[in-house]
NUFI-892797 format. One line per field, with one value per residue (C-alpha): x, y, z; residue in one letter; residue number from 1. Coordinates in nm, 2 decimals, always signed. Layout:
BEGIN
east: (X, ...);
north: (Y, ...);
up: (Z, ...);
torvex: (a, ...);
martor: (NUM, ...);
END
This chain:
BEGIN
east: (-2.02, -1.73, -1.61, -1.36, -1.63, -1.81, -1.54, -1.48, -1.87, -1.87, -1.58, -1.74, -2.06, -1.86, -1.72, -2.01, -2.23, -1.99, -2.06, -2.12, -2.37, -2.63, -2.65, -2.58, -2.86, -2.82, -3.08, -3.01, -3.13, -3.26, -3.27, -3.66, -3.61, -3.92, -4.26, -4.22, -4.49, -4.72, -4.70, -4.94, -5.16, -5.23, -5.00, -4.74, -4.36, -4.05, -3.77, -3.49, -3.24, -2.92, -2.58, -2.53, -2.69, -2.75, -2.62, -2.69, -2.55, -2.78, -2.84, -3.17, -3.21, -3.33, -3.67, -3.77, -3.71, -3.75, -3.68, -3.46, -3.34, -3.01, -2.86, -2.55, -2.37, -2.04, -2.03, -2.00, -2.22, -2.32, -2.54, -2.94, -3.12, -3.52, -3.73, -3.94, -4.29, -4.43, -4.17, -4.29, -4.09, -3.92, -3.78, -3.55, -3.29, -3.39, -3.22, -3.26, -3.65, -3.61, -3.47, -3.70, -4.00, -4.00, -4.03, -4.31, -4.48, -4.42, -4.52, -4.89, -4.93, -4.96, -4.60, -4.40, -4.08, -3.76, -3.51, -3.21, -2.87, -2.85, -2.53, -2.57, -2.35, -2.48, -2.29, -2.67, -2.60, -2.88, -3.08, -2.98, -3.31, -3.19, -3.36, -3.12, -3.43, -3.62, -3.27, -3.25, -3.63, -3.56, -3.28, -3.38, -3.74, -3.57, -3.36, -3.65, -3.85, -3.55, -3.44, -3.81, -3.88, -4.23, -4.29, -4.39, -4.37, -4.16, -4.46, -4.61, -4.29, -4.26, -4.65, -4.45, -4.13, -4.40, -4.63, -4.28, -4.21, -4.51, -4.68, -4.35, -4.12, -4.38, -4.32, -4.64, -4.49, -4.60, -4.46, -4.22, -3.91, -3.93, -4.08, -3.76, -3.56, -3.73, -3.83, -3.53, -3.32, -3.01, -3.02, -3.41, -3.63, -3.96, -4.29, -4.53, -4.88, -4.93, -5.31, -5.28, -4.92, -4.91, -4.49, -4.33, -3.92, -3.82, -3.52, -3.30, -2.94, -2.77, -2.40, -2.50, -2.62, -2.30, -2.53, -2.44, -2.69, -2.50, -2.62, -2.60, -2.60, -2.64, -2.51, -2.91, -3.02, -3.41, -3.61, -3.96, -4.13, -4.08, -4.37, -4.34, -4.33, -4.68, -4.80, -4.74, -4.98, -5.25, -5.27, -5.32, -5.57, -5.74, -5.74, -5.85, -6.15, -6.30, -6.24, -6.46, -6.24, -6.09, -5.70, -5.56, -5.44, -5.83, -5.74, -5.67, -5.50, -5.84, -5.95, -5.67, -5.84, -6.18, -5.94, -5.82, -6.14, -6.22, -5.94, -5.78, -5.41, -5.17, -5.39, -5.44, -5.05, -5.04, -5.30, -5.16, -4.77, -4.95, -5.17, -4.88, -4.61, -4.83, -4.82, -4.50, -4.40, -4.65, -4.47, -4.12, -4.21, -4.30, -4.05, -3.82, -3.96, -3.97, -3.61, -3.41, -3.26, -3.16, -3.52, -3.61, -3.42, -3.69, -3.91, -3.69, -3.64, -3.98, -4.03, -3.79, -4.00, -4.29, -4.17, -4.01, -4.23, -4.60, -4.49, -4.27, -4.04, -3.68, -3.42, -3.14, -2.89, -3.11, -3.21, -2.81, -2.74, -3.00, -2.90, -2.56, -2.58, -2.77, -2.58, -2.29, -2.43, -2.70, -2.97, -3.19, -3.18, -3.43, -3.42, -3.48, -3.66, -3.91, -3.76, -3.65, -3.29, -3.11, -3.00, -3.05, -2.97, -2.84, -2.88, -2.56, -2.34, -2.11, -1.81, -1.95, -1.89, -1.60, -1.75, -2.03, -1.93, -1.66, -1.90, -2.12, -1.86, -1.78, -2.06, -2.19, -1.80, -1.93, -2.21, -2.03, -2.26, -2.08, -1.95, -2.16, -2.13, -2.10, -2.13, -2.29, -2.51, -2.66, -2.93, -2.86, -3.01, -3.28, -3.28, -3.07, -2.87, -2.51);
north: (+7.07, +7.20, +7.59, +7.45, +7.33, +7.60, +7.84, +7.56, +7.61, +7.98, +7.99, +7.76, +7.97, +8.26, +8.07, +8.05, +8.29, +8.60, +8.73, +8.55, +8.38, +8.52, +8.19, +7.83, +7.56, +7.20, +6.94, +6.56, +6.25, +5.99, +5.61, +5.44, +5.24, +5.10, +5.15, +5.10, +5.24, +5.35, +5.70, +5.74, +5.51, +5.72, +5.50, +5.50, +5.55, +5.60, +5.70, +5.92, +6.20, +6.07, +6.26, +6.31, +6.62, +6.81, +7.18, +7.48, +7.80, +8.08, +8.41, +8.60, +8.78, +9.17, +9.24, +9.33, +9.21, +8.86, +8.61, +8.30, +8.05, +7.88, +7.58, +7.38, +7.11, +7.06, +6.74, +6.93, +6.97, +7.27, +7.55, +7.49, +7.76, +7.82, +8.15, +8.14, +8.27, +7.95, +7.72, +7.33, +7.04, +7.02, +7.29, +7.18, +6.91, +6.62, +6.64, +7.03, +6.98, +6.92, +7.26, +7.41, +7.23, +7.40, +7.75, +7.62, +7.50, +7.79, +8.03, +7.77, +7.86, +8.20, +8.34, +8.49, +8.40, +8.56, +8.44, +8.26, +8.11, +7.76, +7.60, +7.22, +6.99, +6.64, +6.34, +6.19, +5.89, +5.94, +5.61, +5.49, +5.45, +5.74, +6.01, +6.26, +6.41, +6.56, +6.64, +6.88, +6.99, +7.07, +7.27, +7.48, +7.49, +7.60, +7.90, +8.05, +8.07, +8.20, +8.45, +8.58, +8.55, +8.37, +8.28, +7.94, +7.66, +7.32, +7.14, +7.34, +7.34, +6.96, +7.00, +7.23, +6.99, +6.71, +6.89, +7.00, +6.59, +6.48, +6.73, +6.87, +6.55, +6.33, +6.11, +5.99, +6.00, +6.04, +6.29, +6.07, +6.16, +6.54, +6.55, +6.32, +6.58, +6.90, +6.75, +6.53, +6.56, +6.39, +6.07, +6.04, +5.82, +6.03, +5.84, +6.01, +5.92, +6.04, +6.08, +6.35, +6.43, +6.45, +6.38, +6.23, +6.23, +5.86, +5.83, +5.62, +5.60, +5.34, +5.44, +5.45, +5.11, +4.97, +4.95, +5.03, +5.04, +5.03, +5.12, +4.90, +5.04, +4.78, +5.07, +4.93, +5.25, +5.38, +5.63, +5.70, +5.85, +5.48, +5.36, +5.04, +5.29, +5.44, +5.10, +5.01, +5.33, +5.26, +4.84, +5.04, +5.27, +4.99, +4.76, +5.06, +5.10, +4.73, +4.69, +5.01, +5.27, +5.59, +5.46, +5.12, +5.33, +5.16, +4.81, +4.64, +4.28, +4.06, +4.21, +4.01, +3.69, +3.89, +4.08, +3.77, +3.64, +3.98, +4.06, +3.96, +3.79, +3.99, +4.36, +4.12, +4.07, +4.48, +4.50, +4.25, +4.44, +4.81, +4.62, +4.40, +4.68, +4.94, +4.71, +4.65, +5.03, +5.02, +4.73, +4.87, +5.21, +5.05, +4.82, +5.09, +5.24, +4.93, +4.76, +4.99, +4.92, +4.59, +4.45, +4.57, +4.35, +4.09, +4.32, +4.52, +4.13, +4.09, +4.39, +4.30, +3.91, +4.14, +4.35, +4.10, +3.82, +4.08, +4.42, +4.26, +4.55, +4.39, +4.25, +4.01, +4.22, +4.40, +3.95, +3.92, +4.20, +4.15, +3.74, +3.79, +4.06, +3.82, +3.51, +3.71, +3.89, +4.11, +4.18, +4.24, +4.38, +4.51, +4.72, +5.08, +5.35, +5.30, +4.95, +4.84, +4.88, +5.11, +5.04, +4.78, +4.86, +4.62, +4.67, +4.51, +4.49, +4.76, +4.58, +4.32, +4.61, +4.49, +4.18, +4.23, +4.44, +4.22, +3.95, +4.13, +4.25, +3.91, +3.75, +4.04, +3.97, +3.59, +3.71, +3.92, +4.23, +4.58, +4.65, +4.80, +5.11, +5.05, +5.30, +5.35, +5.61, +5.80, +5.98, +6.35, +6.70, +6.81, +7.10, +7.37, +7.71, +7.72);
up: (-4.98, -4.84, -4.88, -5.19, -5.34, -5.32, -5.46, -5.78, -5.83, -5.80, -6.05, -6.30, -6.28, -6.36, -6.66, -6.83, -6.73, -6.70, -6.32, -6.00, -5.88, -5.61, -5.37, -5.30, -5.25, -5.17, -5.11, -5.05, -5.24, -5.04, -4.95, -4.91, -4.62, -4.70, -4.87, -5.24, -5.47, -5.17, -5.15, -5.51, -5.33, -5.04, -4.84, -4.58, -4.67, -4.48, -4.62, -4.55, -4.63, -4.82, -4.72, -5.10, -5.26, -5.56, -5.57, -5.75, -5.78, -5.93, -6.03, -6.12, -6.38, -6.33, -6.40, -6.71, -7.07, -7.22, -6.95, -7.02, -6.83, -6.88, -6.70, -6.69, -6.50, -6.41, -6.57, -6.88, -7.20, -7.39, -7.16, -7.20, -7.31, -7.34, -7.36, -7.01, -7.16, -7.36, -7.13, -7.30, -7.15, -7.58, -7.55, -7.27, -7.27, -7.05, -6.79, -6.72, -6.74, -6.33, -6.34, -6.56, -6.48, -6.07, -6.25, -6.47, -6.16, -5.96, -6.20, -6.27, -5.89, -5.97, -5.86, -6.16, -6.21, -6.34, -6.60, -6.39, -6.47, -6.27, -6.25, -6.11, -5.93, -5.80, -5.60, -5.61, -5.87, -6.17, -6.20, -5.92, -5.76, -5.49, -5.65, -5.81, -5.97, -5.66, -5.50, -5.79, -5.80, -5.41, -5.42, -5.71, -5.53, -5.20, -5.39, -5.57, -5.23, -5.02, -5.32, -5.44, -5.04, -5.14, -4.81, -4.90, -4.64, -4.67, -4.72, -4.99, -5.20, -5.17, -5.38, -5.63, -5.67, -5.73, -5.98, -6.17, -6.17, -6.28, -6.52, -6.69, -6.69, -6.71, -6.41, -6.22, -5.88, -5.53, -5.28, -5.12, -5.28, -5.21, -4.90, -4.79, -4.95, -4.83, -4.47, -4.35, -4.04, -3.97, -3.77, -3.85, -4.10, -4.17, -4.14, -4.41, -4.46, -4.82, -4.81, -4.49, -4.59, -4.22, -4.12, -3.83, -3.78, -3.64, -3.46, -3.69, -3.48, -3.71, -3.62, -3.18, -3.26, -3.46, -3.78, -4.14, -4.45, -4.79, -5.11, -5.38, -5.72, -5.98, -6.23, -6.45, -6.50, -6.41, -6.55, -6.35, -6.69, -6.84, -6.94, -6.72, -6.42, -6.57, -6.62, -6.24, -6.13, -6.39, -6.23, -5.86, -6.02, -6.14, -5.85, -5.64, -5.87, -5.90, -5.50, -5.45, -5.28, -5.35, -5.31, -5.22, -4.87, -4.82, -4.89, -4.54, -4.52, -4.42, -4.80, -4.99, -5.01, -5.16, -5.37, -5.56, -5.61, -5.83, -5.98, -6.29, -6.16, -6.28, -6.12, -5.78, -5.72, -5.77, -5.54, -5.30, -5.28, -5.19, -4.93, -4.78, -4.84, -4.64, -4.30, -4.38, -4.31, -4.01, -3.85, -3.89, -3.73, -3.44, -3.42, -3.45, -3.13, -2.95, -3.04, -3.23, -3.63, -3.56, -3.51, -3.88, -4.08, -4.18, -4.27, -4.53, -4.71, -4.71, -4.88, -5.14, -5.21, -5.25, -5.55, -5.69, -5.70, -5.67, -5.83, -6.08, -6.02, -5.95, -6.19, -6.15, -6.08, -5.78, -5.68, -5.69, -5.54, -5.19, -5.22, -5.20, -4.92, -4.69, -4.76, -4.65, -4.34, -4.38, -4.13, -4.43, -4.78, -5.03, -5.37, -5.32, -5.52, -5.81, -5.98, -6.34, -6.21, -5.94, -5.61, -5.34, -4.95, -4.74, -4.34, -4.17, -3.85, -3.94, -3.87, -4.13, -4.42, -4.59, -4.62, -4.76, -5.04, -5.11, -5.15, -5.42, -5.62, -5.67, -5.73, -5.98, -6.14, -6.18, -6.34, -6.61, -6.46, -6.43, -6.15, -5.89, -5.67, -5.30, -5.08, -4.72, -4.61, -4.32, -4.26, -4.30, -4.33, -4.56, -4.82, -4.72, -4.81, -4.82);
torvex: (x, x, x, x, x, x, x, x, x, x, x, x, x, x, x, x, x, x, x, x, x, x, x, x, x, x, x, x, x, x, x, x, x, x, x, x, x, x, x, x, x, x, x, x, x, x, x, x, x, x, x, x, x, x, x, x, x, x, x, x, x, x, x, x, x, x, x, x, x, x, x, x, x, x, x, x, x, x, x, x, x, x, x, x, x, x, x, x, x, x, x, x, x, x, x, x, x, x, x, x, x, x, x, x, x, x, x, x, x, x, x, x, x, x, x, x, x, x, x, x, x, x, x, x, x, x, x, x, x, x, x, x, x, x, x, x, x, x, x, x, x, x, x, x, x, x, x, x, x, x, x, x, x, x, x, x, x, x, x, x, x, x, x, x, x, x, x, x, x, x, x, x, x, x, x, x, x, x, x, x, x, x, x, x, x, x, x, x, x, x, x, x, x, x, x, x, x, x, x, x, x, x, x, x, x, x, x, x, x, x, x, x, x, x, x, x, x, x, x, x, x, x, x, x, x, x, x, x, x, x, x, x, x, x, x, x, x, x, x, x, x, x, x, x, x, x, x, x, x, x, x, x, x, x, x, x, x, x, x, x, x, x, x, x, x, x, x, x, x, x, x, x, x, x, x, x, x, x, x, x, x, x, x, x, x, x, x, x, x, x, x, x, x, x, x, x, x, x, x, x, x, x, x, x, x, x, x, x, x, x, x, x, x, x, x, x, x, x, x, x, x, x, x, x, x, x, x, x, x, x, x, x, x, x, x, x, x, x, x, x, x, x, x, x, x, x, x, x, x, x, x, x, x, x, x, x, x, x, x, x, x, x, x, x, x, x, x, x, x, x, x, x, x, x, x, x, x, x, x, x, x, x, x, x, x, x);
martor: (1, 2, 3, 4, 5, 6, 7, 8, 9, 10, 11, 12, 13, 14, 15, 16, 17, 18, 19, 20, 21, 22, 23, 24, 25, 26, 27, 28, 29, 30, 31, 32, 33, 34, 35, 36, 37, 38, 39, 40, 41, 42, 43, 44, 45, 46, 47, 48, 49, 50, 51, 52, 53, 54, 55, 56, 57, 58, 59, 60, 61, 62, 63, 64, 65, 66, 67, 68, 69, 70, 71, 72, 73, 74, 75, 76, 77, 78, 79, 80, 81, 82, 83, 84, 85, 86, 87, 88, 89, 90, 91, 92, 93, 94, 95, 96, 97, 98, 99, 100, 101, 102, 103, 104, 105, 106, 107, 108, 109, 110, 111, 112, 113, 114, 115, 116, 117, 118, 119, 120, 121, 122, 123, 124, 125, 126, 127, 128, 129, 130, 131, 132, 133, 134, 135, 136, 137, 138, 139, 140, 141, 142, 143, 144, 145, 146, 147, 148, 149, 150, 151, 152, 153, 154, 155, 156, 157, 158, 159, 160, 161, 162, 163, 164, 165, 166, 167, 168, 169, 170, 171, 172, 173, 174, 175, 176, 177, 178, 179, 180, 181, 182, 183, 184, 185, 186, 187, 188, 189, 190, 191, 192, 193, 194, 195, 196, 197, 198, 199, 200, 201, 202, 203, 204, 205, 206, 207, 208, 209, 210, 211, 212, 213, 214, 215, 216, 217, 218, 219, 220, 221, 222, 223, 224, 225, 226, 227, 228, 229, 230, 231, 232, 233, 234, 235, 236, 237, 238, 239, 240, 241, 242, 243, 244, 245, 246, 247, 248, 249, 250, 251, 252, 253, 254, 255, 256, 257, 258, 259, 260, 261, 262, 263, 264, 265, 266, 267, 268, 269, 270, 271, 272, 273, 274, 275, 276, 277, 278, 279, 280, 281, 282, 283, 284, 285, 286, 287, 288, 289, 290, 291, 292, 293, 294, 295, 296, 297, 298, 299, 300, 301, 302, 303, 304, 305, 306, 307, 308, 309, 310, 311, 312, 313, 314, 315, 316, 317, 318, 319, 320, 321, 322, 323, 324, 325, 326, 327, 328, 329, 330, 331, 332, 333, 334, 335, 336, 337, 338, 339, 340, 341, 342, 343, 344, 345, 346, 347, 348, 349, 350, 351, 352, 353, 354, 355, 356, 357, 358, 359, 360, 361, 362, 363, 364, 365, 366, 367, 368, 369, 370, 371, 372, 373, 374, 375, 376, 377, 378, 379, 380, 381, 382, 383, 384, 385, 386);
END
């Protein structure tokens, strides 16, 4: 956000709330280059920073006095207002329970919290599989730390983002959405093993090697606290328990063949995307090393067969989307993010582009879809203060 954009926010904020804020915080959504529904399996992801964010401008309250929160976006609406003692995930609006939800979870770690005004802005797409949510869990995660100075480190605030996600919205999710937001680095995938939460930055140069990954957003909206999202973790849970180990992180491929034996069909193909998805992201670290972007594209279609035809998580539009991209150039394609709709990324020869988003808007115009979004992204910075 550029120092304009700064000066619009701080002059909305003032709008509404009647002084100016105290800071500015901005943390990115992110792209999964690959590693769908493996990090709440103790499994290995690798996604990366987004250069779109969500920003907030904020003001603390003074001690003292019934604490309330209020928070408002610049895409309008009324202002959202809850008392802070007794905060309940009703008492918020939707989409300001990502806001509310970090100062719940801070404050169930022991660490009171003041009454804030929030203001937030966001060029993260919402549903688009990109995770607008944890880019606005992040940021407001990152403020409250740097303002109350609690000390806390990266990696413990991407536990506090998560717990706000999953016990105050309601979304069963792993920790690979804010740990992309709160640990990225520009030009860099990060390889996270979700059962260690150990993290390692690898070199991602797509623009040095003529490379360009476009996003795809088939405008079909996603919500993780669907209950077909919930239904996905409860199949793993299961599969993990009948095979006999703690997580399917445990399940290696020479157990597939045993796995379908004992498991019902439908919990097998679960099992079998986790299992398959997890080498996956092994494979494409190394050959990330070894040969550079270029090498990866197989592996990020493969990854895309598996959902659709074993995690049943894809849609036409998404199938459209990764066909089209391939016939017209790709090195690979795959949907991105938790399924049921979103985005799919498409890794091409940069100078193939135009191309290739000319050829999906076409076909999605044949198919009397909406038009998609098309946009390309890089990797950029994680979580930061303005």
């Amino acid at each position: 956000m550029n120092s304009d954009a700064v000066t619009s926010l701080a002059g909305t904020f003032a709008a509404l709330y009647g002084a100016a804020p105290d800071a500015y915080f901005a943390a990115p959504g992110r792209v999964n280059l690959i590693g769908e529904h493996t990090d709440y399996n103790e499994g290995f992801v690798l996604p990366f920073a987004i250069d779109r964010v969500a920003t907030i401008a904020i003001k603390l309250q003074e001690t003292g006095g019934v604490r309330r929160l209020r928070v408002a976006s610049t895409q309008g609406g009324p202002v959202v207002e809850a008392a802070f003692d007794g905060l309940v995930p009703e008492s918020v609006a939707p989409w300001a329970r990502y806001v509310a939800g970090v100062f719940w979870a801070l404050e169930q770690q022991g660490l009171p919290m003041p009454g804030a005004d929030v203001l937030l802005d966001s060029s993260v797409p919402i549903g688009a599989g990109l995770s607008s949510s944890a880019a606005i869990e992040c940021a407001v995660g990152l403020a409250l730390n740097t303002q109350l100075g609690l000390g806390l480190s990266r990696e413990e605030l991407v536990l506090i983002c998560q717990r706000a996600e999953n016990d105050f919205v309601g979304a069963p999710t792993g920790i690979l959405d804010q740990s992309a937001s709160l640990l990225g680095t520009a030009e860099h995938a990060l390889f996270l093993d979700c059962r260690s939460r150990e993290a390692v930055h690898v070199q991602l140069p797509l623009e040095a090697a003529d490379l360009a990954l476009l996003v795809i957003d088939t405008r079909v909206s996603h919500a993780h606290d669907s209950g077909g999202y919930k239904e996905l973790v409860a199949a793993c849970t299961r599969g993990a328990q009948e095979l006999g180990v703690p997580a399917l992180r445990d399940v290696g491929i020479e157990r597939l063949v045993e796995a379908q034996q004992v498991l019902a069909p439908q919990i097998y193909r679960r099992v079998k995307h986790i299992v398959t998805e997890n080498q996956r992201v092994l494979d494409t670290v190394e050959l990330l090393g070894a040969r550079g972007p270029a090498a990866i594209g197989p592996l990020l279609t493969a990854s895309h067969v598996s959902m659709r035809d074993d995690f049943g998580i894809s849609c036409d539009e998404l199938d459209l989307a990764v066909d089209t991209a391939m016939a017209a150039g790709a090195l690979g394609a795959r949907m991105t993010g938790g399924g049921f709709g979103g985005s799919a990324i498409a890794l091409i020869p940069a100078a193939r582009a135009d191309d290739v988003s000319a050829a999906v808007r076409e076909a999605f115009a044949r198919a009397h879809y909406l038009a998609p979004e098309i946009f390309s992204v890089i990797p950029g910075p994680g979580a930061r203060q303005l």
